[in-house]
Biopython code that builds the backbone (N, CA, C, O; Angstrom):
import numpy as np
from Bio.PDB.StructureBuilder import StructureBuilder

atoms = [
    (1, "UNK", "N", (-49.326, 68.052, 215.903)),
    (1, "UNK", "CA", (-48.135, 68.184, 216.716)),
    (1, "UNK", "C", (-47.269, 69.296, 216.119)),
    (1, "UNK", "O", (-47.171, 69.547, 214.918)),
    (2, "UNK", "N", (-46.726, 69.852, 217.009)),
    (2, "UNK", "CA", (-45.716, 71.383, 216.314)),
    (2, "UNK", "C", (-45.014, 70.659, 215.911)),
    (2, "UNK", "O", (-44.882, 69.453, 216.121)),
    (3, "UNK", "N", (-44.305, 71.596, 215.057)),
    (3, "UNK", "CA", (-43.096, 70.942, 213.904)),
    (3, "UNK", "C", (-41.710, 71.165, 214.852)),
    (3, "UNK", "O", (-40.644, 70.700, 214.448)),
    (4, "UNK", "N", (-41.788, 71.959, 216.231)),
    (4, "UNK", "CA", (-40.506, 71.976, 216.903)),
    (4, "UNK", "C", (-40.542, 70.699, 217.447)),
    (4, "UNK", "O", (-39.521, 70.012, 217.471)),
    (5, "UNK", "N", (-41.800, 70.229, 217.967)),
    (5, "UNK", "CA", (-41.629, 69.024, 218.744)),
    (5, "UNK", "C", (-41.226, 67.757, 217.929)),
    (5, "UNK", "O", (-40.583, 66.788, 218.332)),
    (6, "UNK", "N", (-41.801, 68.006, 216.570)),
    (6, "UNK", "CA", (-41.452, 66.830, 215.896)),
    (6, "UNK", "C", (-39.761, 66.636, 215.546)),
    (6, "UNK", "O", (-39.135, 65.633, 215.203)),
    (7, "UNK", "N", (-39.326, 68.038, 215.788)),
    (7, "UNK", "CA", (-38.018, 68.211, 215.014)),
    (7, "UNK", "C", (-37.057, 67.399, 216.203)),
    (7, "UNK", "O", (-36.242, 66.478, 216.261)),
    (8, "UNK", "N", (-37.671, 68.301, 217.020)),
    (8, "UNK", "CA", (-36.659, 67.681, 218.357)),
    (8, "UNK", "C", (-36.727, 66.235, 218.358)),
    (8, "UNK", "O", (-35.604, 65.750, 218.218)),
    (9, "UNK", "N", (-37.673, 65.354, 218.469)),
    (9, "UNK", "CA", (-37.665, 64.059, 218.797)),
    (9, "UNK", "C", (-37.100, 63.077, 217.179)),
    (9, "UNK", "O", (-36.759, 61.900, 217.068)),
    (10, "UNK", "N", (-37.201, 64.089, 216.225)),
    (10, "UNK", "CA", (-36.230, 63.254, 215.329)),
    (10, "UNK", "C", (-34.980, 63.527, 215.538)),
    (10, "UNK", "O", (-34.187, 63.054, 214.724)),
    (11, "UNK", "N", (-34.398, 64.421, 216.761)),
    (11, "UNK", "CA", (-33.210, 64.743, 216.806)),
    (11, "UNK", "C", (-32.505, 65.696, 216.038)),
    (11, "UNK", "O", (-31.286, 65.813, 216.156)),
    (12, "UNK", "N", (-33.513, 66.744, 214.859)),
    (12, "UNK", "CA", (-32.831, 67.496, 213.702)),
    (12, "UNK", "C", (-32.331, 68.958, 214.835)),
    (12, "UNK", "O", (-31.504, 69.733, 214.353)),
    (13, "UNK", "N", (-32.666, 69.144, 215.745)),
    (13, "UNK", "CA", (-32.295, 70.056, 216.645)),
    (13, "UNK", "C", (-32.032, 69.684, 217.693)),
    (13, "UNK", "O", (-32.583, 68.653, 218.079)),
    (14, "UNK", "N", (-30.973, 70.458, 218.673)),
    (14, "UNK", "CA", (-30.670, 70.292, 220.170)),
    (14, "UNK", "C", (-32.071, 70.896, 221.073)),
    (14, "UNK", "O", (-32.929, 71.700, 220.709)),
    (15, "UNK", "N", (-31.929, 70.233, 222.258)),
    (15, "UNK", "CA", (-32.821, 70.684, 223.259)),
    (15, "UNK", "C", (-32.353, 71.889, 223.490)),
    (15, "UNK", "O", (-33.255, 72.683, 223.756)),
    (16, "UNK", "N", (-31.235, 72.363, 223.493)),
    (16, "UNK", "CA", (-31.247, 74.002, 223.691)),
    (16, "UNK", "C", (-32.051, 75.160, 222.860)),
    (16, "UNK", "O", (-32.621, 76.204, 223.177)),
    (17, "UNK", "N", (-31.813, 74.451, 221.631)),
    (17, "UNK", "CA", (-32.353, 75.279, 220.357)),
    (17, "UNK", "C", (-34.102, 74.904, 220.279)),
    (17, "UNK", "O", (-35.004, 75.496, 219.686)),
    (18, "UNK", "N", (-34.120, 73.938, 220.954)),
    (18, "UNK", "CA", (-35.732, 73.654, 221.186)),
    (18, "UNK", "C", (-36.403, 74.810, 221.998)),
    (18, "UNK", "O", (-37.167, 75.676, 221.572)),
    (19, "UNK", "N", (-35.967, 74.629, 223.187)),
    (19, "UNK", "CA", (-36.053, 75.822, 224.450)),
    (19, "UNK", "C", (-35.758, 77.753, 223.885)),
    (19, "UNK", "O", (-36.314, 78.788, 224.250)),
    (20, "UNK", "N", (-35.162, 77.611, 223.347)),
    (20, "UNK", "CA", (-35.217, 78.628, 222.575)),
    (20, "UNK", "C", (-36.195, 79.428, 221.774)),
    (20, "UNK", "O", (-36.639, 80.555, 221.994)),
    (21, "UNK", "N", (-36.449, 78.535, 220.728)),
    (21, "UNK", "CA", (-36.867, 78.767, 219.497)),
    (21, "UNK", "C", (-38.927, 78.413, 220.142)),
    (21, "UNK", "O", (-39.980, 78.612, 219.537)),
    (22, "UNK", "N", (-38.669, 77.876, 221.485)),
    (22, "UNK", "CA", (-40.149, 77.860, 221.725)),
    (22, "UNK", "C", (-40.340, 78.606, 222.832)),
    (22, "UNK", "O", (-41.378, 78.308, 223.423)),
    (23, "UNK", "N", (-39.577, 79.648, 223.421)),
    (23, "UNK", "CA", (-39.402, 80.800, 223.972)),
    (23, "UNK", "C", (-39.713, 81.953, 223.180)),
    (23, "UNK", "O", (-40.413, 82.872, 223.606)),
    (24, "UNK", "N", (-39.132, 81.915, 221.867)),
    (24, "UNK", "CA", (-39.521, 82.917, 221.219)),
    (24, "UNK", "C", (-41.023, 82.967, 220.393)),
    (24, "UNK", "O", (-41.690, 83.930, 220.015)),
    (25, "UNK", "N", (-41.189, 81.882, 220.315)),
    (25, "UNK", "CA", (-42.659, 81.371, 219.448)),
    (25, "UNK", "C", (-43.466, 82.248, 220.633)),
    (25, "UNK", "O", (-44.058, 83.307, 220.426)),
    (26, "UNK", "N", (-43.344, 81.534, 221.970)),
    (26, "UNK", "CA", (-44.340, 82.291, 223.043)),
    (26, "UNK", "C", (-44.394, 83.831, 222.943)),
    (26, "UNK", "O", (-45.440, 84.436, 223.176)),
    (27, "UNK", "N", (-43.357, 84.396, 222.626)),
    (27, "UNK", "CA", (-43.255, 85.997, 223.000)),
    (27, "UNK", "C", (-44.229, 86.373, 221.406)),
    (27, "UNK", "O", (-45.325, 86.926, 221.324)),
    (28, "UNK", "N", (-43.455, 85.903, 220.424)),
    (28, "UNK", "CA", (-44.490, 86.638, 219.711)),
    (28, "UNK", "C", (-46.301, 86.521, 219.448)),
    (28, "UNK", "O", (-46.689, 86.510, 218.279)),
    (29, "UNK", "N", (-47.135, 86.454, 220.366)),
    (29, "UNK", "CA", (-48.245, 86.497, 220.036)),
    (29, "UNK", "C", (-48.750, 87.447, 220.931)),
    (29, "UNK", "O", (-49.815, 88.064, 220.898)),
    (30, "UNK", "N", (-47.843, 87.472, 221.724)),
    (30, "UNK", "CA", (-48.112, 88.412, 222.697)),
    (30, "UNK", "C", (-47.503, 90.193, 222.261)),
    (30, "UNK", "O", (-48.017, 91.242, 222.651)),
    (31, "UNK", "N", (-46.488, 90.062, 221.507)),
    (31, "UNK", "CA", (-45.875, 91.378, 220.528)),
    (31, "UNK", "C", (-46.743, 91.540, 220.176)),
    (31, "UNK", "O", (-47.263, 92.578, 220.585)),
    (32, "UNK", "N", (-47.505, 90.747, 219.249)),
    (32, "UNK", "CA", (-49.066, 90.979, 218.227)),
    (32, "UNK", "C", (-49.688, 91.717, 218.783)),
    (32, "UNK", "O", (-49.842, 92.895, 218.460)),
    (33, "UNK", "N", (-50.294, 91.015, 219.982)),
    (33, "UNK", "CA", (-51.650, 91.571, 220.195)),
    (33, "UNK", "C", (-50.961, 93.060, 221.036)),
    (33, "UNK", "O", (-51.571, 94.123, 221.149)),
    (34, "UNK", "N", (-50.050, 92.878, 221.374)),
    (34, "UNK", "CA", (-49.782, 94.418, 222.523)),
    (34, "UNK", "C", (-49.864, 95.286, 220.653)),
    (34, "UNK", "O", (-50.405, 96.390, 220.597)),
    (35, "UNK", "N", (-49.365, 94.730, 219.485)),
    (35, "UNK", "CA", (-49.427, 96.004, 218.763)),
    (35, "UNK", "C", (-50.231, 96.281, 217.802)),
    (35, "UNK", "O", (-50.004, 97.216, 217.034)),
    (36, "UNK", "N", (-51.631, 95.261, 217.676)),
    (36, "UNK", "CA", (-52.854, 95.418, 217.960)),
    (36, "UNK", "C", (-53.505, 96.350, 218.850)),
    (36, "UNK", "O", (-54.403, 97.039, 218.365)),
    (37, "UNK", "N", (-53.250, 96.471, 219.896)),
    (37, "UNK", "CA", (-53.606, 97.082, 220.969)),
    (37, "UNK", "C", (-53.202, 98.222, 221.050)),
    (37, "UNK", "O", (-54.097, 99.029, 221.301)),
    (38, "UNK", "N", (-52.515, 98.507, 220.974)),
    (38, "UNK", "CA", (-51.741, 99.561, 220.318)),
    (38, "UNK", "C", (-52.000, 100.601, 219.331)),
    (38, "UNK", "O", (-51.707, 101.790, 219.459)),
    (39, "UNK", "N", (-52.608, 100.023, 218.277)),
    (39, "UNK", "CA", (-52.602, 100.549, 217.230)),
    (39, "UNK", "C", (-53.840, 101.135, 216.828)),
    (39, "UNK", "O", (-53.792, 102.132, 216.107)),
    (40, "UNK", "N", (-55.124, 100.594, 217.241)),
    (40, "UNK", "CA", (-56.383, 100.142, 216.870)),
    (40, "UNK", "C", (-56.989, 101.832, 217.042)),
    (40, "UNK", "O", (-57.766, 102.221, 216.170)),
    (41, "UNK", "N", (-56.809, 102.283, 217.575)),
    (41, "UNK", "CA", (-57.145, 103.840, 218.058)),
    (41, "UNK", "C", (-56.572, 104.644, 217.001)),
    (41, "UNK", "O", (-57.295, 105.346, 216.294)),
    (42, "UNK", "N", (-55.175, 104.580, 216.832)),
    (42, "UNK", "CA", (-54.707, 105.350, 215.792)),
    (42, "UNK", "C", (-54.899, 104.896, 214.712)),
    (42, "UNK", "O", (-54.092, 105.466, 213.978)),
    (43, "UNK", "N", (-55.769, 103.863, 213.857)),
    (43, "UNK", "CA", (-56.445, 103.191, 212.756)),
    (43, "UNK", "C", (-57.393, 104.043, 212.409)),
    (43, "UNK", "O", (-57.483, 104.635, 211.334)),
    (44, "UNK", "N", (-58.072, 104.102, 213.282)),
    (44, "UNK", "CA", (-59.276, 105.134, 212.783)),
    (44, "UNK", "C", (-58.792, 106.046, 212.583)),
    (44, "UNK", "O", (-58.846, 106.285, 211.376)),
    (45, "UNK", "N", (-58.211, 106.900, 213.214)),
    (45, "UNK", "CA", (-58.067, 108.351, 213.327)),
    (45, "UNK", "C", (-57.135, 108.053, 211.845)),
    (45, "UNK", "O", (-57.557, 108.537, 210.795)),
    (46, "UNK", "N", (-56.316, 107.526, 211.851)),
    (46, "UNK", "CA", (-55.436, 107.524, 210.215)),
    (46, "UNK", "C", (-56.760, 107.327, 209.334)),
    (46, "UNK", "O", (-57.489, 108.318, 209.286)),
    (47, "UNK", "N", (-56.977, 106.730, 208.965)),
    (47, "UNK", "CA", (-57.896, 106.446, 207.440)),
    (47, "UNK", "C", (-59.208, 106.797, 207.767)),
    (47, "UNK", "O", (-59.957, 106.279, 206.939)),
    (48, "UNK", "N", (-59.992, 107.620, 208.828)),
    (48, "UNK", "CA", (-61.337, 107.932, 208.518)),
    (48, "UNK", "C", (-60.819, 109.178, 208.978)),
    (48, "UNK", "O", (-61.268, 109.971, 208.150)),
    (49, "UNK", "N", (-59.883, 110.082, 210.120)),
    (49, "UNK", "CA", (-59.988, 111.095, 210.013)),
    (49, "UNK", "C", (-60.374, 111.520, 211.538)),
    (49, "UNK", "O", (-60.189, 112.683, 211.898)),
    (50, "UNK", "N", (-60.830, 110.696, 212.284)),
    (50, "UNK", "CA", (-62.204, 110.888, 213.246)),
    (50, "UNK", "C", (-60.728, 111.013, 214.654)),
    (50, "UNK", "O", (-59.833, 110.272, 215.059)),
    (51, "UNK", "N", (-61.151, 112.174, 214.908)),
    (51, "UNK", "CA", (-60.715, 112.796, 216.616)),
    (51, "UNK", "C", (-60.964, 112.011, 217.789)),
    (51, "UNK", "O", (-61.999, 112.078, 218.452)),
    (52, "UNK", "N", (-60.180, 111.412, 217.978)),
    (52, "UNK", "CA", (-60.346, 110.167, 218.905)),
    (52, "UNK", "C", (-61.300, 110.778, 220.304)),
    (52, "UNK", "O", (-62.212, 110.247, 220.937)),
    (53, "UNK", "N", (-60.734, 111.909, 220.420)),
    (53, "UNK", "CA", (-61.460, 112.605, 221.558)),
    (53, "UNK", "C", (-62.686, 113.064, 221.400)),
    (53, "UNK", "O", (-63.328, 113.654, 222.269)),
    (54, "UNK", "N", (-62.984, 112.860, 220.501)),
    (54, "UNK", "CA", (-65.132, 113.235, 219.998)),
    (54, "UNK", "C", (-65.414, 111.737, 219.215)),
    (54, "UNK", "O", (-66.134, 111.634, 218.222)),
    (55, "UNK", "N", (-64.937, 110.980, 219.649)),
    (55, "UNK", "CA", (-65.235, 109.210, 218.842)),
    (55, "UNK", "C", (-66.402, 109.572, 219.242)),
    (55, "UNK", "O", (-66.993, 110.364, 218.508)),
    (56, "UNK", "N", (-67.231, 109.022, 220.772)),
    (56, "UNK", "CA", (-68.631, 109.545, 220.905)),
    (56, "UNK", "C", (-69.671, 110.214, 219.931)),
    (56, "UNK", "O", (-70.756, 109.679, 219.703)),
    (57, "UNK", "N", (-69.278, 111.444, 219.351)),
    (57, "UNK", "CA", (-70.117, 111.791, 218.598)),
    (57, "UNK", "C", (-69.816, 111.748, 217.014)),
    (57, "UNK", "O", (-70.113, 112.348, 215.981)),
    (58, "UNK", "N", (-69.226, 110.921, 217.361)),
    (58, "UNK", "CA", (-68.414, 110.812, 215.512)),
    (58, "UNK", "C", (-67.571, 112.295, 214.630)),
    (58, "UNK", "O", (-67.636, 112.544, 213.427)),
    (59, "UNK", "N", (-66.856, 113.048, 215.656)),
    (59, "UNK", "CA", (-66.872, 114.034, 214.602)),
    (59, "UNK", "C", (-65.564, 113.443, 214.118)),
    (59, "UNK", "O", (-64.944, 112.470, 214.548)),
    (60, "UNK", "N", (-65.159, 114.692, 212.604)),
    (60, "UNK", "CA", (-64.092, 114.564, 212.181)),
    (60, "UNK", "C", (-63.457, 115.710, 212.271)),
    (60, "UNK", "O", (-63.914, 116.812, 212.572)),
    (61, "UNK", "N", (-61.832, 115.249, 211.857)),
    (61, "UNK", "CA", (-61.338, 116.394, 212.071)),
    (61, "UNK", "C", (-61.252, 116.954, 210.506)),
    (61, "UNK", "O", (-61.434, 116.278, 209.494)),
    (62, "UNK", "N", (-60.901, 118.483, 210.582)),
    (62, "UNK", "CA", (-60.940, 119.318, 209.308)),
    (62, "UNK", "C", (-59.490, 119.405, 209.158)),
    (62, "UNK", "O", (-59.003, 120.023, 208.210)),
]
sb = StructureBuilder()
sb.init_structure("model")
sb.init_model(0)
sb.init_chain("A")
sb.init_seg("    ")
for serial, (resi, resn, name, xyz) in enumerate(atoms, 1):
    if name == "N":
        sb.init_residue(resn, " ", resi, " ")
    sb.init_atom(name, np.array(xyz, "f"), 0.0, 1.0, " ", f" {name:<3s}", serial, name[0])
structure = sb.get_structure()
């Protein structure tokens, strides 16, 4: 059981701050992966070097 749900039903938080705080839980996994997604292209090209636009043939850049 999440620890918001548990919190709420012991009463250590308001239902507002419940609704909240599990509003924001939702958004971030989705931040993640958009900057995952994001990123994964310019990974390579940072630490191997490799021209995203010749990935196909593996070149690198000089």
């Amino acid at each position: 059981m999440p620890l918001l749900e548990l919190r709420k039903r012991e009463k250590l938080i308001t239902e507002e701050n419940y609704v909240d705080l599990t509003a924001e839980l939702e958004i971030l996994p989705k931040m993640l992966t958009a900057l995952i997604k994001g990123t994964d292209g310019n990974l390579a090209q940072d630490a191997y070097g490799v021209d995203q636009r010749n990935r196909q043939t593996g070149a690198v850049e000089q």
